[in-house]
C-alpha positions in Angstrom: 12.4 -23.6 -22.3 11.5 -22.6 -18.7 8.3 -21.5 -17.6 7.7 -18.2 -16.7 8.1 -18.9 -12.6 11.6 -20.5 -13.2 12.4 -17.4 -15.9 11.7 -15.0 -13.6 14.0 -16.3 -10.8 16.8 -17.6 -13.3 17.0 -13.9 -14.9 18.0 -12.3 -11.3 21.0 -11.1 -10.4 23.2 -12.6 -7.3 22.7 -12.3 -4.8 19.1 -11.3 -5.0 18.5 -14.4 -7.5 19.4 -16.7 -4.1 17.7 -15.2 -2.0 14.2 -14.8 -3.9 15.2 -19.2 -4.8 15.6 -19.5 -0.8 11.9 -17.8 0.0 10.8 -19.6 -2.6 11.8 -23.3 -1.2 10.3 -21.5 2.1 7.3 -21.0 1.2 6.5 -24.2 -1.5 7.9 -26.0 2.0 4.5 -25.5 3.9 1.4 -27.4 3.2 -1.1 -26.1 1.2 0.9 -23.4 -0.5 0.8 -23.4 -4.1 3.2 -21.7 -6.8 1.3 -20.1 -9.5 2.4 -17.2 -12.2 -0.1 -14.0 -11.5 0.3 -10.5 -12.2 3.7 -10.9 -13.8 5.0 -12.1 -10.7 5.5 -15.3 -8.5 2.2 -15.4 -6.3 1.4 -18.5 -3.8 -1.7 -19.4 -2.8 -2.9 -21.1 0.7 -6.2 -23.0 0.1 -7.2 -21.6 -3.2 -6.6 -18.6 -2.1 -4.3 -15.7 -2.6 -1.6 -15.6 -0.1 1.9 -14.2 -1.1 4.3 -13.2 -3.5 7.7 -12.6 -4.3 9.0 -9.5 -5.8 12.2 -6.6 -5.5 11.6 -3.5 -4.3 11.9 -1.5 -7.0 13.5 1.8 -5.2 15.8 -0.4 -2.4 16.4 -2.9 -4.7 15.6 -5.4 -2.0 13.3 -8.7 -2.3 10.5 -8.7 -0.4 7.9 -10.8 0.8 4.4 -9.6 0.0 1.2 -10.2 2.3 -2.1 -10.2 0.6 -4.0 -9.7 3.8 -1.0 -8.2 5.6 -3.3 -5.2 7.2 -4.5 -7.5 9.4 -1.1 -8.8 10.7 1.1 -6.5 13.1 4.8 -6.8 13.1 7.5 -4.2 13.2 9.2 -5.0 10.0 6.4 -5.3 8.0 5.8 -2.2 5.1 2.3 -0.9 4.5 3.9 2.0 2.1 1.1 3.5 0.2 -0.6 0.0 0.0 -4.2 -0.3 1.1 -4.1 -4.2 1.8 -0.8 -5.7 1.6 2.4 -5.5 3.7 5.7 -6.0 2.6 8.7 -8.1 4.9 11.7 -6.6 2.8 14.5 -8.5 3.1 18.5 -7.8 2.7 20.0 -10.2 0.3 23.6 -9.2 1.9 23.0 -10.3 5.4 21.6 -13.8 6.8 18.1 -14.6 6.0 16.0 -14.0 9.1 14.2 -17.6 8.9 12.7 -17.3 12.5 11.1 -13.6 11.9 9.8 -14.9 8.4 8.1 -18.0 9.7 6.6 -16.1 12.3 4.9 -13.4 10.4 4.1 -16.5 8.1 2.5 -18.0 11.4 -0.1 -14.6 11.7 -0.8 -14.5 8.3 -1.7 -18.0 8.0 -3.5 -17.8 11.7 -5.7 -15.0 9.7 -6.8 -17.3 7.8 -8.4 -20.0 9.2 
C-alpha cells in the first residue's frame, strides 16, 4: 500500500506524473527540505518550516511549484493570481524543465529565509 505522498504522484497522468516525480527529486535534493503530506497535497518544509508544494493548476492543467512566502520574492514567471502570500512557478510538462530558472527562484526563496 503506498502512502499518500507516493499515491498522489503514482495516480497522475504522463506526462505531468514525470514531471511533478522530477520537482519532487529537486527539491528532496537540497538540504534541509523535508517531504511531508499537508493540506491534501505534497508540501516540503525548509527548517521546520513551511516552504513549498507541489500541485496542477487546476484551469491550465499545468504543475506548478508553490511558494509559501513567494510575495517576498520577485521573478517574472512567478504567479501571484488572487493569492495573498504565495506565488506559483507553473511549469509546462511538454517542454524541457527549466532547472536553471527553478533553482534560482529556489535560491530567493531560500535567501528569504535565513
Amino acid at each position: 500500500m503506498l502512502n499518500p505522498l507516493d499515491q498522489y504522484f503514482e495516480q497522475k497522468n504522463e506526462p505531468v506524473k514525470s514531471c511533478l516525480q522530477y520537482l519532487r527529486s529537486l527539491l528532496t535534493g537540497y538540504t534541509g527540505i523535508t517531504e511531508h503530506w499537508k493540506y491534501g497535497m505534497p508540501f516540503y518544509y525548509h527548517k521546520g518550516k513551511m516552504f513549498c508544494y507541489l500541485w496542477v493548476h487546476k484551469k491550465l492543467h499545468q504543475p506548478y511549484i508553490g511558494l509559501v512566502d513567494g510575495k517576498h520574492i520577485e521573478h517574472e514567471d512567478l504567479l501571484q493570481e488572487k493569492r495573498a502570500r504565495m506565488k506559483i512557478l507553473l511549469i509546462n510538462q511538454l517542454e524541457d524543465i527549466p532547472k536553471a530558472k527553478i533553482e534560482s527562484i529556489l535560491a530567493q526563496a531560500f535567501a528569504f529565509r535565513k
